[in-house]
The first five atom37 places (N, CA, C, CB, O) and aatype in JSON, in Angstrom:
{
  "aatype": [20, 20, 20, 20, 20, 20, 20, 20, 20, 20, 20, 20, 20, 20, 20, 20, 20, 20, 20, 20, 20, 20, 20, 20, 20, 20, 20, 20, 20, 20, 20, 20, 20, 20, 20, 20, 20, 20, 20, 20, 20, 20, 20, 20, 20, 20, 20, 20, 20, 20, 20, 20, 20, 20, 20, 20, 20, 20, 20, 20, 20, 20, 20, 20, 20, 20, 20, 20, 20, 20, 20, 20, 20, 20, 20, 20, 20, 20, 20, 20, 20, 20, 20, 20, 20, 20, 20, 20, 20, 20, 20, 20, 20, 20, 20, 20, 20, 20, 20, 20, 20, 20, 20, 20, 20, 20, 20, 20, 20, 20, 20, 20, 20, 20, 20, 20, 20, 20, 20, 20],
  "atom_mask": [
    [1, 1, 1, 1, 1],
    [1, 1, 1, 1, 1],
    [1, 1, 1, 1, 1],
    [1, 1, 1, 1, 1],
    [1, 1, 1, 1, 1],
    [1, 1, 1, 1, 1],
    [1, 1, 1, 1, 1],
    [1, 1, 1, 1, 1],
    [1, 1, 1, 1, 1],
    [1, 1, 1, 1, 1],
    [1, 1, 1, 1, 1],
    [1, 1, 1, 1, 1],
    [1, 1, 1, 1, 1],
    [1, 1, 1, 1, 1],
    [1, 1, 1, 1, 1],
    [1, 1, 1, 1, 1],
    [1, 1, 1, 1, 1],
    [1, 1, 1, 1, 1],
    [1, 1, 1, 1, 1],
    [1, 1, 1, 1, 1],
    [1, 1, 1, 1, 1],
    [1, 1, 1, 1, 1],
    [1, 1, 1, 1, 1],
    [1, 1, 1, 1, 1],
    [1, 1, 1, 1, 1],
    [1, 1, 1, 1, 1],
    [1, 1, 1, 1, 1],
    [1, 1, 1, 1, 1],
    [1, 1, 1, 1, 1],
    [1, 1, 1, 1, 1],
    [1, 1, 1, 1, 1],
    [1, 1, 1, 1, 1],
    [1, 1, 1, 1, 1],
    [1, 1, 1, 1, 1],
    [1, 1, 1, 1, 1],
    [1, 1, 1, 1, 1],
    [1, 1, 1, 1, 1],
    [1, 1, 1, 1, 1],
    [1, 1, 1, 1, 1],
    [1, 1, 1, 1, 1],
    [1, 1, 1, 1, 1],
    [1, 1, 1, 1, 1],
    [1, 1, 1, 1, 1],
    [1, 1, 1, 1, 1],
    [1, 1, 1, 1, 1],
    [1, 1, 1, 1, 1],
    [1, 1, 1, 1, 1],
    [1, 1, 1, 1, 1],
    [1, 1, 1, 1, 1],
    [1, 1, 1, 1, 1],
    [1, 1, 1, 1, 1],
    [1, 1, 1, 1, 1],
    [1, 1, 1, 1, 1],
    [1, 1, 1, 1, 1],
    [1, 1, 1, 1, 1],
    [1, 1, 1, 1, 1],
    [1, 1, 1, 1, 1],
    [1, 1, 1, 1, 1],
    [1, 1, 1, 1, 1],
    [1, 1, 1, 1, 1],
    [1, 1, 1, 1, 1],
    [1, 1, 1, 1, 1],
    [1, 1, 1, 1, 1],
    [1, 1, 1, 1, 1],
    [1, 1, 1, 1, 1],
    [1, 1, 1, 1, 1],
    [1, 1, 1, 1, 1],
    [1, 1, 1, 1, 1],
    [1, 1, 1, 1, 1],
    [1, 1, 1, 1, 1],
    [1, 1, 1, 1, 1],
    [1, 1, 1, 1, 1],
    [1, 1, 1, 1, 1],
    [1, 1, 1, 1, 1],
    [1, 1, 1, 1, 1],
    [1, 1, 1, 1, 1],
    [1, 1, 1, 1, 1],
    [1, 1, 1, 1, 1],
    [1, 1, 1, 1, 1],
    [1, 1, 1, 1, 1],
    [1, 1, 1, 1, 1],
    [1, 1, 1, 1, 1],
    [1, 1, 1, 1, 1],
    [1, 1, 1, 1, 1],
    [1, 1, 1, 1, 1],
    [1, 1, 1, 1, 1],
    [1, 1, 1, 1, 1],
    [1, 1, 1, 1, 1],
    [1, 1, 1, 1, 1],
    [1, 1, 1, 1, 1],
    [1, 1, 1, 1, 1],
    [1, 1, 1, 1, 1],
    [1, 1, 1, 1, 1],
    [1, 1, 1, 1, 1],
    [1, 1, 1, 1, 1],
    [1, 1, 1, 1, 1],
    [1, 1, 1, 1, 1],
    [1, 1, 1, 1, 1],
    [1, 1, 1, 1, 1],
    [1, 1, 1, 1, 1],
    [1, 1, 1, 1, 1],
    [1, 1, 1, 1, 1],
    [1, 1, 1, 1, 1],
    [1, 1, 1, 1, 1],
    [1, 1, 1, 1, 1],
    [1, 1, 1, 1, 1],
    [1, 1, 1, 1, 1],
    [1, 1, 1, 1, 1],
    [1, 1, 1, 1, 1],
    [1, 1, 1, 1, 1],
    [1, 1, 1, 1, 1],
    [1, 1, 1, 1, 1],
    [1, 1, 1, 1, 1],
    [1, 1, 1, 1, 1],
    [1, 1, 1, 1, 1],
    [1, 1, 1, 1, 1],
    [1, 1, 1, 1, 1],
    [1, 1, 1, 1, 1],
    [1, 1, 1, 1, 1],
    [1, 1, 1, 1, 1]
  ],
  "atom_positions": [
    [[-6.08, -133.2, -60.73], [-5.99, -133.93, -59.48], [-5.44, -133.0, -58.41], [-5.1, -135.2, -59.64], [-4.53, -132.26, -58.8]],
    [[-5.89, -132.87, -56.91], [-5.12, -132.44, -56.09], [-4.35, -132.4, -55.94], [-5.11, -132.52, -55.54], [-3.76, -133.34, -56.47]],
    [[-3.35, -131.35, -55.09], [-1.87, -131.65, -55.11], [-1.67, -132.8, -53.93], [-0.92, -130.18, -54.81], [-0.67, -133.52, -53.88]],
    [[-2.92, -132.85, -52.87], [-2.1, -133.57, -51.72], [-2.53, -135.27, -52.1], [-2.68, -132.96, -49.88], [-2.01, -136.2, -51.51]],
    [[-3.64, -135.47, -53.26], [-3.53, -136.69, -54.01], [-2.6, -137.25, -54.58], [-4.13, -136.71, -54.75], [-2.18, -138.4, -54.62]],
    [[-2.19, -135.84, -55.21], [-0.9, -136.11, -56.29], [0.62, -136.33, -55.45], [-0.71, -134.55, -57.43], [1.51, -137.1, -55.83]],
    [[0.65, -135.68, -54.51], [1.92, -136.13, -53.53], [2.12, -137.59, -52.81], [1.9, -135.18, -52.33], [3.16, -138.03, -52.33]],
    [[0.73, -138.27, -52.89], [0.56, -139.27, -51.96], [0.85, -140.82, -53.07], [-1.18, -139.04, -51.15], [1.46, -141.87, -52.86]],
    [[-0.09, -140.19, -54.47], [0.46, -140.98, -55.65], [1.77, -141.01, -56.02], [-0.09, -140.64, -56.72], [2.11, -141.94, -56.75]],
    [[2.73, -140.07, -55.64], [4.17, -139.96, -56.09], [4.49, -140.48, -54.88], [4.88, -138.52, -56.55], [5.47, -141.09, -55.29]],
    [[4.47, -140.77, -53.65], [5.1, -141.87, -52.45], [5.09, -142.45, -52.77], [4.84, -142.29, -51.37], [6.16, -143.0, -53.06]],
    [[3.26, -143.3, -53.23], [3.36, -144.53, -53.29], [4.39, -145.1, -54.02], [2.37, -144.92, -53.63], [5.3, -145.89, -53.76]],
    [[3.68, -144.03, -55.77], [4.91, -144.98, -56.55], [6.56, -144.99, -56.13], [4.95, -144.45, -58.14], [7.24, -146.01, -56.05]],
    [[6.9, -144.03, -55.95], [8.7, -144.39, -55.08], [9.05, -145.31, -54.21], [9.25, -143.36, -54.16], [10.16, -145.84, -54.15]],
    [[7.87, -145.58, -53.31], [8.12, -146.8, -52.45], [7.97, -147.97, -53.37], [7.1, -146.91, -51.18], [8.9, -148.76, -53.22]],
    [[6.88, -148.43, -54.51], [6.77, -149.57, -55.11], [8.27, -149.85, -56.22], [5.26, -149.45, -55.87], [8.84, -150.9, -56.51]],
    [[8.57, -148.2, -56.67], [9.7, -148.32, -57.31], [10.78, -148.76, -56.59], [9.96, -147.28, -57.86], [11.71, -149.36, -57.13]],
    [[10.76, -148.49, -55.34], [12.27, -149.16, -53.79], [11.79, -150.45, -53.65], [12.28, -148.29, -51.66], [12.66, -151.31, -53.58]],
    [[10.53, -150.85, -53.58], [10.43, -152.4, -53.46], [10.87, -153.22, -54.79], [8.88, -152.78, -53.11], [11.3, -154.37, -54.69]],
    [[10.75, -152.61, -55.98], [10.83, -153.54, -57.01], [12.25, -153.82, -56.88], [10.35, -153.04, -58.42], [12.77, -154.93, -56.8]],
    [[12.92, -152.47, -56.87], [14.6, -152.17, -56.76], [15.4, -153.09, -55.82], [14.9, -150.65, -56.16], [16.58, -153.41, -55.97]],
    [[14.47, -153.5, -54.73], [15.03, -154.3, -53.39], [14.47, -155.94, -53.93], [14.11, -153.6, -51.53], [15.07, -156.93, -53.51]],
    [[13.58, -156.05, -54.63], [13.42, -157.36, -55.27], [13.77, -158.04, -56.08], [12.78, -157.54, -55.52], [13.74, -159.26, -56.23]],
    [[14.26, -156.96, -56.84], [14.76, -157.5, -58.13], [16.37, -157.56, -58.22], [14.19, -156.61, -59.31], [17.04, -158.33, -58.9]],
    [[16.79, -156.56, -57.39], [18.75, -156.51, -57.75], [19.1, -156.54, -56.29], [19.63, -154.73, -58.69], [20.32, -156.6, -56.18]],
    [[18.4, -156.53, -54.97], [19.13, -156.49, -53.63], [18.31, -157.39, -52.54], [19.26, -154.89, -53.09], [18.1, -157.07, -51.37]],
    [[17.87, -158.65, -53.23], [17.13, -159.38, -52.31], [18.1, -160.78, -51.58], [15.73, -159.86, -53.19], [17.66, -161.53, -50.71]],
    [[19.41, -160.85, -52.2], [20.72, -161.44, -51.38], [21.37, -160.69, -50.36], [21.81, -161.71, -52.26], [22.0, -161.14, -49.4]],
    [[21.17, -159.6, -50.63], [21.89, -158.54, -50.2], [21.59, -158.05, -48.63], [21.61, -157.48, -51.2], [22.1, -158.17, -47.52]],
    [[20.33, -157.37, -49.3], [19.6, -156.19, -48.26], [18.46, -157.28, -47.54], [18.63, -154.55, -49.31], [18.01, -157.08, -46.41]],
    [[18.08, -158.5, -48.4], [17.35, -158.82, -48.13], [17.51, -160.01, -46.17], [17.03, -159.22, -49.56], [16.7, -160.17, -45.26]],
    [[18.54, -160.37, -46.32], [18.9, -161.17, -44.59], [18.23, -160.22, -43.66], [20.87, -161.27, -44.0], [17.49, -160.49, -42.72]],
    [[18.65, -158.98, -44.11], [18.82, -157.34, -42.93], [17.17, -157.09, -42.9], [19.94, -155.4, -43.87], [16.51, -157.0, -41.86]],
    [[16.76, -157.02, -43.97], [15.1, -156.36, -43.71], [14.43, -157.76, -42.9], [14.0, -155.89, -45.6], [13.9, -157.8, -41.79]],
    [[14.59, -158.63, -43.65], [13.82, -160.07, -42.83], [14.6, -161.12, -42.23], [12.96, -160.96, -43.82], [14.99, -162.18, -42.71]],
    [[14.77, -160.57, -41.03], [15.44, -160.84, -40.64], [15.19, -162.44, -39.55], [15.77, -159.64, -40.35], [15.89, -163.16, -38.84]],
    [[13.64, -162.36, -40.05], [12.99, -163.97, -39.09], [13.12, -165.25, -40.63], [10.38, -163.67, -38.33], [13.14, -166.47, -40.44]],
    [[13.18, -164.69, -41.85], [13.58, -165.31, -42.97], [14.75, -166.01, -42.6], [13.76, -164.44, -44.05], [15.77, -165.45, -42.2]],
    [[14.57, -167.56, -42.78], [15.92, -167.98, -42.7], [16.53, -167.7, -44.12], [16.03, -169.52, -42.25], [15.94, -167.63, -45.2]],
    [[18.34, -167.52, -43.72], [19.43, -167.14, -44.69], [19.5, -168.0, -45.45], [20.67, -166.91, -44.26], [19.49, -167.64, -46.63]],
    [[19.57, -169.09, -45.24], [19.6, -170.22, -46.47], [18.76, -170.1, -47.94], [19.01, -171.56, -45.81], [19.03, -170.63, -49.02]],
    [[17.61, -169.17, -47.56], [16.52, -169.2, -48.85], [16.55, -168.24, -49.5], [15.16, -169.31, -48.62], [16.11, -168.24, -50.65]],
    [[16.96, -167.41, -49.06], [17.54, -166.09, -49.69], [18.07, -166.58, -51.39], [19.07, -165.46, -48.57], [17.37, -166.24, -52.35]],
    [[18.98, -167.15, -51.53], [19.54, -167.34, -52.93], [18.38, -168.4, -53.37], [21.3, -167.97, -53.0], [17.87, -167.93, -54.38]],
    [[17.83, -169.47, -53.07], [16.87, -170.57, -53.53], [15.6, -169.49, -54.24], [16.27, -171.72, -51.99], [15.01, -169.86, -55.26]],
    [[15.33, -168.33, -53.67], [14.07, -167.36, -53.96], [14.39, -166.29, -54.59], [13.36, -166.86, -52.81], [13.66, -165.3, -54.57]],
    [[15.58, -166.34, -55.27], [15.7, -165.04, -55.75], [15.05, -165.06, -57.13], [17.18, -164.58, -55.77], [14.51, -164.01, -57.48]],
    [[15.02, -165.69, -57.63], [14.38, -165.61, -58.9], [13.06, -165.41, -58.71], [14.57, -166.71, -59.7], [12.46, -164.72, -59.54]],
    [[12.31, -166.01, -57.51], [10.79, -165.53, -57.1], [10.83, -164.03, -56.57], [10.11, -166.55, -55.81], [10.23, -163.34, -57.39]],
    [[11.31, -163.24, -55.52], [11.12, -162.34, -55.53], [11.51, -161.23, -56.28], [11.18, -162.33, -54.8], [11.19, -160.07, -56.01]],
    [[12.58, -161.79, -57.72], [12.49, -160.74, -58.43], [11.05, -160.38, -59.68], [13.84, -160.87, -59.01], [10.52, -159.42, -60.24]],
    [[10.98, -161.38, -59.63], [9.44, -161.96, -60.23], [8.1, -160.88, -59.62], [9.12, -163.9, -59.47], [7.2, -160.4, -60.32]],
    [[8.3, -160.68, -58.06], [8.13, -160.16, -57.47], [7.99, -158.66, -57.77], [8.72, -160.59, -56.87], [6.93, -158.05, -57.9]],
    [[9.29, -158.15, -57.85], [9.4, -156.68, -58.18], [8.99, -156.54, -59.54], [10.82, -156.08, -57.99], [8.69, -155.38, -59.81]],
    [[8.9, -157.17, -60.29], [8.48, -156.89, -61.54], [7.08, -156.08, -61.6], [8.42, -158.17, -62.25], [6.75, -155.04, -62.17]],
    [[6.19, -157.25, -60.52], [4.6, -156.6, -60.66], [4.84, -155.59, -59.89], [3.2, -157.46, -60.13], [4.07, -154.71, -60.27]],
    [[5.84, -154.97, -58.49], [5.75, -153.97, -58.12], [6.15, -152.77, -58.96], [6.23, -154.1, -57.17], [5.63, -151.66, -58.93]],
    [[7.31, -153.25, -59.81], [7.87, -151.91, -61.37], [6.37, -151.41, -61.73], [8.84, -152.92, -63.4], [5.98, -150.24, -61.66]],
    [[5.5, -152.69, -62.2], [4.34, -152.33, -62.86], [3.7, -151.24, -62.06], [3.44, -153.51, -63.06], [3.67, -150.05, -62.35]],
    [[3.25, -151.78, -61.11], [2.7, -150.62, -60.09], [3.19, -149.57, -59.85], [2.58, -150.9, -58.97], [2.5, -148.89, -59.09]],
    [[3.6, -149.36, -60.0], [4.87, -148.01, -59.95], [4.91, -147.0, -61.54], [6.85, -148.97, -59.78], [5.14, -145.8, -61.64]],
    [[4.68, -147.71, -62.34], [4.85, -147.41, -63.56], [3.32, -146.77, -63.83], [5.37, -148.71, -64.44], [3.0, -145.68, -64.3]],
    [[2.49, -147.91, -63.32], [0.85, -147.04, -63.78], [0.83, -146.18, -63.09], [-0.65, -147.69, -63.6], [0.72, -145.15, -63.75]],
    [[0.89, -145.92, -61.7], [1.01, -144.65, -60.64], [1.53, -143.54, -61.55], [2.15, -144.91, -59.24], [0.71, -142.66, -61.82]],
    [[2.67, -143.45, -62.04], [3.74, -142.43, -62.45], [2.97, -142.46, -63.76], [5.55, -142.84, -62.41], [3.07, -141.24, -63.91]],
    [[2.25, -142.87, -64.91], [1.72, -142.71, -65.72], [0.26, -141.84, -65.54], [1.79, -143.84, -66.14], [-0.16, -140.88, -66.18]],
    [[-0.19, -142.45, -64.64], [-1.68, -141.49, -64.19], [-1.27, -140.3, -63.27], [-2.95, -142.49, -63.17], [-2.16, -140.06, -62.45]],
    [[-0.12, -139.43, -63.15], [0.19, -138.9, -62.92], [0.93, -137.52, -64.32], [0.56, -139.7, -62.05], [1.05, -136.31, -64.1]],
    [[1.32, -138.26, -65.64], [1.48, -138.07, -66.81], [-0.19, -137.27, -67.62], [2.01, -139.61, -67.28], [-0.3, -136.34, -68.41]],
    [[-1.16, -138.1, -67.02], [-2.12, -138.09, -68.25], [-2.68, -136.64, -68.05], [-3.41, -139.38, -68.23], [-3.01, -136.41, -66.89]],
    [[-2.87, -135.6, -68.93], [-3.6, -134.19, -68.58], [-4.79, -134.22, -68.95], [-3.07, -132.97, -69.18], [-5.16, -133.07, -69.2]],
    [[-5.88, -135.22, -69.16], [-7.08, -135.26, -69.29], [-7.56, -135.81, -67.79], [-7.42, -136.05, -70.54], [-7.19, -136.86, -67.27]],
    [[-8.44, -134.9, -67.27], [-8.56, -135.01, -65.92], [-9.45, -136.37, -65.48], [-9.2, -133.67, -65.42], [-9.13, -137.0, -64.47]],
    [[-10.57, -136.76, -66.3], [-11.67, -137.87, -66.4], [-10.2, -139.03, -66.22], [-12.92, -137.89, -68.24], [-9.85, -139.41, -65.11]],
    [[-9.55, -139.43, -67.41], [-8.99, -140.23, -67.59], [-7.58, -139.99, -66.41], [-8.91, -140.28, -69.07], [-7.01, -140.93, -65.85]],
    [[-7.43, -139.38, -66.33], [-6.07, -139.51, -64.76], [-6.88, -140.13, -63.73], [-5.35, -137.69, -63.86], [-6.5, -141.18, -63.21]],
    [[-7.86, -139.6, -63.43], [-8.48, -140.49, -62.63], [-8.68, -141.66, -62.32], [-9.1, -140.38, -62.66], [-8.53, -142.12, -61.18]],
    [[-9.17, -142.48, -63.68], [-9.33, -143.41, -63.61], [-8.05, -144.62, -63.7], [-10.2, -143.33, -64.33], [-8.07, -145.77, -63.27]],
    [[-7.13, -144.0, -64.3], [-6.12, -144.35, -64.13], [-5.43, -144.61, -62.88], [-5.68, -143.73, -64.7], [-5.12, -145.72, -62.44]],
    [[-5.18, -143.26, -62.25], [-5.02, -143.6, -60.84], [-5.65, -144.64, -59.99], [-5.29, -142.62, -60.27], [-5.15, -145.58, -59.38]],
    [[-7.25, -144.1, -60.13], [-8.52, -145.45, -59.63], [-7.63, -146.88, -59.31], [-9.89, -145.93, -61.27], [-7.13, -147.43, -58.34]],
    [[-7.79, -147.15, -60.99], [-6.99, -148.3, -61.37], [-5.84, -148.86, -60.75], [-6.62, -148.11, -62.43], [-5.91, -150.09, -60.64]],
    [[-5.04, -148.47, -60.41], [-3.55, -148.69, -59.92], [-3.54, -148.28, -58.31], [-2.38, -147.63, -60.86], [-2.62, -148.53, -57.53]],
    [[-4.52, -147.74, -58.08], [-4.48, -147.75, -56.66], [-5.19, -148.79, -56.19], [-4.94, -146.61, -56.08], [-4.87, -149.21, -55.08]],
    [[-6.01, -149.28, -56.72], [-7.22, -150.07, -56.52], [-6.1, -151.64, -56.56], [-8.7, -149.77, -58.01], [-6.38, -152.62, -55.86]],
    [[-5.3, -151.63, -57.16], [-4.29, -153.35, -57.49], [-3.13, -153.03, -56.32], [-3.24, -153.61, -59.65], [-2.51, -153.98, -55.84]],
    [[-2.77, -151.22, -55.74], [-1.84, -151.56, -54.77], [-2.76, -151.97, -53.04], [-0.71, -150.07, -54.76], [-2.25, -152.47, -52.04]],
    [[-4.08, -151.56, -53.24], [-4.71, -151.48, -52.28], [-4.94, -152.88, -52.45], [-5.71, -150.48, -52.18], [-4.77, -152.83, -51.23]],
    [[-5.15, -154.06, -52.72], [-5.81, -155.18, -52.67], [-4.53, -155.78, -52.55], [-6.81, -155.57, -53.78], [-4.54, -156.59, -51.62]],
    [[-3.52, -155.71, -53.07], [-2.1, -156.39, -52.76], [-1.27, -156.18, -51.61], [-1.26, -156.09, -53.7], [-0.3, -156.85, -51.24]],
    [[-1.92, -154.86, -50.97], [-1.27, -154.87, -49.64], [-2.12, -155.41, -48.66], [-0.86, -153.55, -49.2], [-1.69, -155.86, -47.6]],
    [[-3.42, -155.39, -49.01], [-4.58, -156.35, -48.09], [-4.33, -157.91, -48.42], [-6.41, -155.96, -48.58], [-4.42, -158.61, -47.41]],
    [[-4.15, -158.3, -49.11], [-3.59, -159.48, -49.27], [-2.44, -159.8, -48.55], [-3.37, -159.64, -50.44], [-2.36, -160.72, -47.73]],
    [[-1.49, -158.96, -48.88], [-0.31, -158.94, -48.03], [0.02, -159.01, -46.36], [0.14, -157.91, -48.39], [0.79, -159.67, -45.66]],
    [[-1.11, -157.86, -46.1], [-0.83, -157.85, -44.53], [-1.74, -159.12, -44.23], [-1.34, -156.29, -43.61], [-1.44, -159.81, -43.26]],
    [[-2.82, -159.46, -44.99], [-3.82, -160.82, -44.65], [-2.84, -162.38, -44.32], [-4.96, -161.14, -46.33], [-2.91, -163.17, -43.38]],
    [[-2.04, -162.37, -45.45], [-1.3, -163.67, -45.55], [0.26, -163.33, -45.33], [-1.56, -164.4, -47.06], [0.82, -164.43, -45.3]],
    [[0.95, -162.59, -45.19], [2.58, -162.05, -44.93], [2.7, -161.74, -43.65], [3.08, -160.71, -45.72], [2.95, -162.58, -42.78]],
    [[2.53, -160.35, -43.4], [2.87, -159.42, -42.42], [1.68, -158.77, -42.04], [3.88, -158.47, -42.85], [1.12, -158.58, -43.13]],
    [[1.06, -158.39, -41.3], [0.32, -156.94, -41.26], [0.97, -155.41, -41.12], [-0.52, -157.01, -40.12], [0.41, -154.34, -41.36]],
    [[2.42, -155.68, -40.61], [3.1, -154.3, -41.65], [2.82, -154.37, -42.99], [4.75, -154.18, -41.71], [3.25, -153.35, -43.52]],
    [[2.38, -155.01, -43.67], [1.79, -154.87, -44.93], [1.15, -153.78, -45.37], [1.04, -155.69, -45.1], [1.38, -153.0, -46.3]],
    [[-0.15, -153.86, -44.13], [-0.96, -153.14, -44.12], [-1.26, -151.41, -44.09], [-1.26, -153.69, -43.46], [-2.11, -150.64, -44.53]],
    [[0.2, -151.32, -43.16], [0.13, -150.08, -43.07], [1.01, -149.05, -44.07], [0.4, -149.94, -41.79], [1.02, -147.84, -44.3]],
    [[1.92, -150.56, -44.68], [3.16, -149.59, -45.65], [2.71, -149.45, -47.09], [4.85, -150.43, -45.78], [2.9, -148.47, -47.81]],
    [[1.92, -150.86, -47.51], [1.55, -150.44, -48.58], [-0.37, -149.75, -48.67], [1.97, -151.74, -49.47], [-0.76, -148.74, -49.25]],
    [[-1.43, -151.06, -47.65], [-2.78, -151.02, -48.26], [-3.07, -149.52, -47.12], [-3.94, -152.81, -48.05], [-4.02, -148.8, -47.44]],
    [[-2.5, -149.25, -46.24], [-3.55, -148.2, -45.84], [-3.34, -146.49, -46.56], [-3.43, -148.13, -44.05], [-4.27, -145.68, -46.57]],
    [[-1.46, -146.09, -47.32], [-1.61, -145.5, -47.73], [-2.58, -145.24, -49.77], [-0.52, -145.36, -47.18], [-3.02, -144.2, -50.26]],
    [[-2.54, -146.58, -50.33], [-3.31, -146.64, -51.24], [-4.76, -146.32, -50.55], [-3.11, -147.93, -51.94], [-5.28, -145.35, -51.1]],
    [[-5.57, -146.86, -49.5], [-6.58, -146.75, -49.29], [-6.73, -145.31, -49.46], [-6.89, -147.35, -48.25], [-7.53, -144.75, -50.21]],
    [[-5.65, -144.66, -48.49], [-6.59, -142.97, -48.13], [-6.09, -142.09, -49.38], [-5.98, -141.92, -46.28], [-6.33, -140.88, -49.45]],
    [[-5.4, -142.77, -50.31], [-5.47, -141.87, -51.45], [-6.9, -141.99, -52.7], [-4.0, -142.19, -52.18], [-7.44, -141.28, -53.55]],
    [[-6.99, -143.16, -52.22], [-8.38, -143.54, -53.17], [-9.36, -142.72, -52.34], [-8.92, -145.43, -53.28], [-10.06, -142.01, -53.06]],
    [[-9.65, -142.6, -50.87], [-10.88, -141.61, -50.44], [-10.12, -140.38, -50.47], [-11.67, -141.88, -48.87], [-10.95, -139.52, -50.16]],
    [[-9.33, -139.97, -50.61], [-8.79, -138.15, -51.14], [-8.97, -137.99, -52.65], [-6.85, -137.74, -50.86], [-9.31, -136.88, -53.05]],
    [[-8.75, -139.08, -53.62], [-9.48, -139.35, -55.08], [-10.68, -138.96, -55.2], [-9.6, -140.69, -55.49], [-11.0, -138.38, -56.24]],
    [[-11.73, -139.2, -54.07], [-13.14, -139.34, -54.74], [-14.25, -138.11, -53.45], [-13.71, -141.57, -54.71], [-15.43, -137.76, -53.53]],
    [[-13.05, -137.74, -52.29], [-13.61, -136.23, -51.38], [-12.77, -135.36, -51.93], [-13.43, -136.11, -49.55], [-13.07, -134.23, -51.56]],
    [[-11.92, -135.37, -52.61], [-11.44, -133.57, -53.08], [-12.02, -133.45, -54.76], [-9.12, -133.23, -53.07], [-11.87, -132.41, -55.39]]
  ]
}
C-alpha cells in the first residue's frame, strides 16, 4: 500500500479510536463541551447509547489498524476496501441525518482514501 494511503488509514483509525474513547468513557464529561446545542440533561439518560456507540467506532478502528497489519498486498487491500467502505457510509449517513460536519470529519476523509486505494 502507499505510504500517503497508509498515513491517511492511520488518521482515520486514531480519530475513530478518539471517538470510541470520547463515547465510551467521556461522553458525561467532554461530552456538554463538544455539543454543546445537546441539552445537559441527556447526557447521563444516553450514556449507555453512545457508548454502544463507540463500540462500532473501536470496531472501525480496529479493522483500519488490522488492514494495515496484513503483508499480503491483494488482501490489505481489501481489507482496507472493507473498512473504509463502513467508515465512508457512516459518515454519509451521519452528516445526512446528524451534522454535516459529519461529512467532512469522518465521510470525506474515508472517501479520498478509497480513490488514493484504487489511483496509486
Amino acid at each position: 500500500m502507499h505510504i500517503i494511503v497508509t498515513i491517511l488509514i492511520t488518521l482515520i483509525a486514531v480519530l475513530h479510536l478518539y471517538i470510541a474513547w470520547f463515547e465510551i468513557f467521556a461522553w458525561e464529561s467532554r461530552g456538554p463541551r463538544i455539543f454543546s446545542t445537546f441539552p445537559k440533561q441527556l447526557f447521563a439518560p444516553t450514556k449507555a447509547m453512545a457508548a454502544n456507540q463507540g463500540v462500532y467506532n473501536g470496531f472501525l478502528a480496529a479493522g483500519l489498524i488490522w488492514s494495515l497489519l496484513i503483508r499480503d498486498p491483494v488482501w490489505q487491500t481489501y481489507i482496507a476496501l472493507c473498512f473504509l467502505l463502513f467508515v465512508a457510509v457512516a459518515g454519509i449517513y451521519g452528516g445526512a441525518t446528524v451534522s454535516k460536519r459529519i461529512y467532512v470529519v469522518q465521510a470525506a476523509p474515508a472517501i479520498l482514501a478509497l480513490v488514493l486505494l484504487f489511483l496509486i
